[in-house]
TORVEX-48706 format. One line per 10 residues: number of its first residue (from 1); their letters; for each residue x, y, z of N, C-alpha, C. Coordinates in pm, whole numbers, plus 32768, in hexadecimal, padded with zeros to 4 digits. Layout:
NUM	a	X,Y,Z,X,Y,Z,X,Y,Z; ...
***
This chain:
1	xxxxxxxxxx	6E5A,906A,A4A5,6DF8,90BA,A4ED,6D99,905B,A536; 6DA6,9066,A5B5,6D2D,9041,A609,6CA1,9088,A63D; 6CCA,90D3,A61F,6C4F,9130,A637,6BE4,916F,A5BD; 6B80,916D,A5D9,6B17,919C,A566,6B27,9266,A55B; 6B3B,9278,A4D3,6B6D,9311,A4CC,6AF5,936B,A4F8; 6B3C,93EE,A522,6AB8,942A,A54E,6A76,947C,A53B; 69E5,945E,A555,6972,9464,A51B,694F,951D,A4DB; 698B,9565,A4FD,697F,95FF,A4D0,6A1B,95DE,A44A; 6A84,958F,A432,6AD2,9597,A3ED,6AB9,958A,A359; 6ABA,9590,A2DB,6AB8,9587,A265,6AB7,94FF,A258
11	xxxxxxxxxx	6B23,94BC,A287,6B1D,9428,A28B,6AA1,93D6,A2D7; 6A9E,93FF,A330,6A41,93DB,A376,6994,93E5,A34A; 6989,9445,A30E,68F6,947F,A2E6,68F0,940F,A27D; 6933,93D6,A1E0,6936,93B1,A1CA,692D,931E,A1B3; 6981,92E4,A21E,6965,9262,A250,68F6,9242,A284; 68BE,9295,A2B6,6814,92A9,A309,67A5,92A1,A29D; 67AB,930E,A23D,6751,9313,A1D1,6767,928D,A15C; 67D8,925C,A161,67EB,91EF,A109,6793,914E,A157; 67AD,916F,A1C2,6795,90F2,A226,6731,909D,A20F; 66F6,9044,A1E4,6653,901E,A1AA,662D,9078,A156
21	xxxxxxxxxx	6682,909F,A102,6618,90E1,A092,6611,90AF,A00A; 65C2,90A4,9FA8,65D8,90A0,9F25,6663,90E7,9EF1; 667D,90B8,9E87,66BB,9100,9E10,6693,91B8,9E0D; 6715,920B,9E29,66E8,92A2,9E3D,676D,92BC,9DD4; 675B,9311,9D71,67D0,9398,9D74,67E5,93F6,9DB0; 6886,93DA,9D84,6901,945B,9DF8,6895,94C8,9E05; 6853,951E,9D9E,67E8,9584,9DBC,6776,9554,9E02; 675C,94D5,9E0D,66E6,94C3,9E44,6709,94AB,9EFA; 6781,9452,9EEF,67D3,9462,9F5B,67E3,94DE,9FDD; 6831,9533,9F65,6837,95AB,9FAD,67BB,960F,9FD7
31	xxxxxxxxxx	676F,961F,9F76,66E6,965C,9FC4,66A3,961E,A061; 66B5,9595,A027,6668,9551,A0B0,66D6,956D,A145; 6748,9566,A127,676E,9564,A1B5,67A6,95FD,A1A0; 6754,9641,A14F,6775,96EE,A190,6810,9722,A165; 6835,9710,A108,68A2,9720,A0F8,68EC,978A,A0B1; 693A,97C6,A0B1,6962,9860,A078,6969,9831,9FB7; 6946,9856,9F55,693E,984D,9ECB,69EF,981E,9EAA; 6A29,9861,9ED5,6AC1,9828,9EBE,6B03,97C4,9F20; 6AAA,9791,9F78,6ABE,9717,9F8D,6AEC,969C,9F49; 6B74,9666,9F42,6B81,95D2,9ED8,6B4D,956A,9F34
41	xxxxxxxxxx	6AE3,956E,9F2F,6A9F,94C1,9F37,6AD7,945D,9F37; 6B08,942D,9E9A,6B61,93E1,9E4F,6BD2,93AF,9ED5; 6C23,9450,9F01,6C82,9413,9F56,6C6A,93E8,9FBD; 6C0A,940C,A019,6BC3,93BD,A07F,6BCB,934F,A085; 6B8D,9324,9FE7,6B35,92AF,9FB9,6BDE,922F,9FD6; 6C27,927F,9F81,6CAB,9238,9F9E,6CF7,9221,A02A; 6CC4,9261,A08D,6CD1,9271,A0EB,6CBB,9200,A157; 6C3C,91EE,A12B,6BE0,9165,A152,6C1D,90ED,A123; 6C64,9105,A0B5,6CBA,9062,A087,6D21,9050,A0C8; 6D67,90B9,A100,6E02,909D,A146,6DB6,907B,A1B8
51	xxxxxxxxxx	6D5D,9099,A225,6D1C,9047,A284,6CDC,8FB8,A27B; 6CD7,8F8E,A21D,6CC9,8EFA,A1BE,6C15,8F04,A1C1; 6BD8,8F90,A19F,6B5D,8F74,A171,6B5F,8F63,A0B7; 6B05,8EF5,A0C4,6B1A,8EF8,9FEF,6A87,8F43,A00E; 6AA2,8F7B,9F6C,6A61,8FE8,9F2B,6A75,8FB6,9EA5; 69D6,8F8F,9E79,69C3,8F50,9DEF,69B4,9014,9DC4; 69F1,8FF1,9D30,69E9,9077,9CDF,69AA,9047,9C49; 6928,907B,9C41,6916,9058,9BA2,6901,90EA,9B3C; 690B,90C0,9ACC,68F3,9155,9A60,684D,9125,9A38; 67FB,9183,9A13,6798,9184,99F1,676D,9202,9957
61	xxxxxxxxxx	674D,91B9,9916,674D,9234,98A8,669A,9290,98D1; 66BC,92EF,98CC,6667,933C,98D5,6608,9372,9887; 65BF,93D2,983C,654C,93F0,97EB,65A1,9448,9765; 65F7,949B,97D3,667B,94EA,977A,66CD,948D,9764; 66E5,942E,9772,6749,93B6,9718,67C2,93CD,9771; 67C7,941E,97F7,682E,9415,983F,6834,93C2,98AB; 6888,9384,98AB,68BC,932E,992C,68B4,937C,999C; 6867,9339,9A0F,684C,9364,9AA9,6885,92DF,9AD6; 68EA,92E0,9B3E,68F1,926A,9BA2,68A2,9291,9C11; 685B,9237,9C1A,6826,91C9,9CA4,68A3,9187,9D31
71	xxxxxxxxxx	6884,91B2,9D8A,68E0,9174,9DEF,689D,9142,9E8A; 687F,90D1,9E96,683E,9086,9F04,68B4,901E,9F45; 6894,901E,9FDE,68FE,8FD2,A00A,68BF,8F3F,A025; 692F,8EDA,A00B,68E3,8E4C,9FEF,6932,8E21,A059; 695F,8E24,A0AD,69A2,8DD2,A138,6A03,8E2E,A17C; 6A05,8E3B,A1F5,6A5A,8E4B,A24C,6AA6,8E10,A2A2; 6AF3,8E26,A317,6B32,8DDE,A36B,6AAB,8DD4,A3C4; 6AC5,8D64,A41F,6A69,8D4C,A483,6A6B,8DCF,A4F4; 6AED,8DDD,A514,6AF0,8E75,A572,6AC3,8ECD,A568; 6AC8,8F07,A4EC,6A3B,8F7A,A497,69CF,8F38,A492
81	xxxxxxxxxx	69AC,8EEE,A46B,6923,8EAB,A473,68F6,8ED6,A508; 690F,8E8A,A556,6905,8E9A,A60E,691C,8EFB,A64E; 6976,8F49,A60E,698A,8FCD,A63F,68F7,9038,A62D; 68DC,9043,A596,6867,909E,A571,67EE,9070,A5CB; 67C3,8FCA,A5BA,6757,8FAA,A639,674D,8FD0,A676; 67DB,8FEE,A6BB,67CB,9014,A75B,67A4,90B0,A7A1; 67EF,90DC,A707,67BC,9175,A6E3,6731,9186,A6DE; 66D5,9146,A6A0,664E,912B,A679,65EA,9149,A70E; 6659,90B8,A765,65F1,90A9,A79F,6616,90F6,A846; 668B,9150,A833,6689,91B4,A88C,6637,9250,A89B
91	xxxxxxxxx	666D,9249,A7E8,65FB,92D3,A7E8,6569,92A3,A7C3; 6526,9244,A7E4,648E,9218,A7F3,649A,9226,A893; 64C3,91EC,A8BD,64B9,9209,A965,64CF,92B0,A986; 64F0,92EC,A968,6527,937D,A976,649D,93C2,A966; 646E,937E,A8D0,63DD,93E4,A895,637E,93AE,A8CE; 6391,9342,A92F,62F0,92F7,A990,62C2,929E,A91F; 62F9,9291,A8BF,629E,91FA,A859,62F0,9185,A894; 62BE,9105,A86C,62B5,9089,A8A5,631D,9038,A871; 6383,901E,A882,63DD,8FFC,A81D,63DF,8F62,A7BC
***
């Protein structure tokens, strides 16, 4: 894939909300980029690895003694990298901010 997925797609929302962010869960995931409740995240998330983004995954024990994974992305290809910028700094020009 050469191209960055798009931006209304499941895949896409995802990769966006993951992009510079902390450590989120699949639920925390999916709320933020608006996502239908039976949304799999998870597969998205896997989604992003066959495009060669890594995605650190950790377990965290919780208050209920249940395991929540954590999933933040720790490197991409340079083309996604440059690609989203460019995204950035098109729709700043679009909304009149300064890029």
């Amino acid at each position: 894939m050469t191209r960055l997925p798009l931006k209304d797609s499941n895949l896409g929302k995802v990769l966006r909300v993951m992009n510079n962010a902390a450590p989120m869960s699949a639920g925390h995931i999916r709320r933020k980029a608006g996502l239908a409740p039976d949304t799999a995240v998870t597969a998205r998330i896997r989604d992003l690895r066959k495009i060669g983004i890594d995605v650190d995954c950790q377990g965290r024990r919780e208050m209920n003694d249940k395991t929540v994974w954590y999933y933040q992305i720790e490197r991409m290809p340079q083309w996604v990298s440059d690609a989203l910028r460019e995204e950035r700094k098109r729709e700043q020009q679009v909304s009149g901010v300064a890029a």
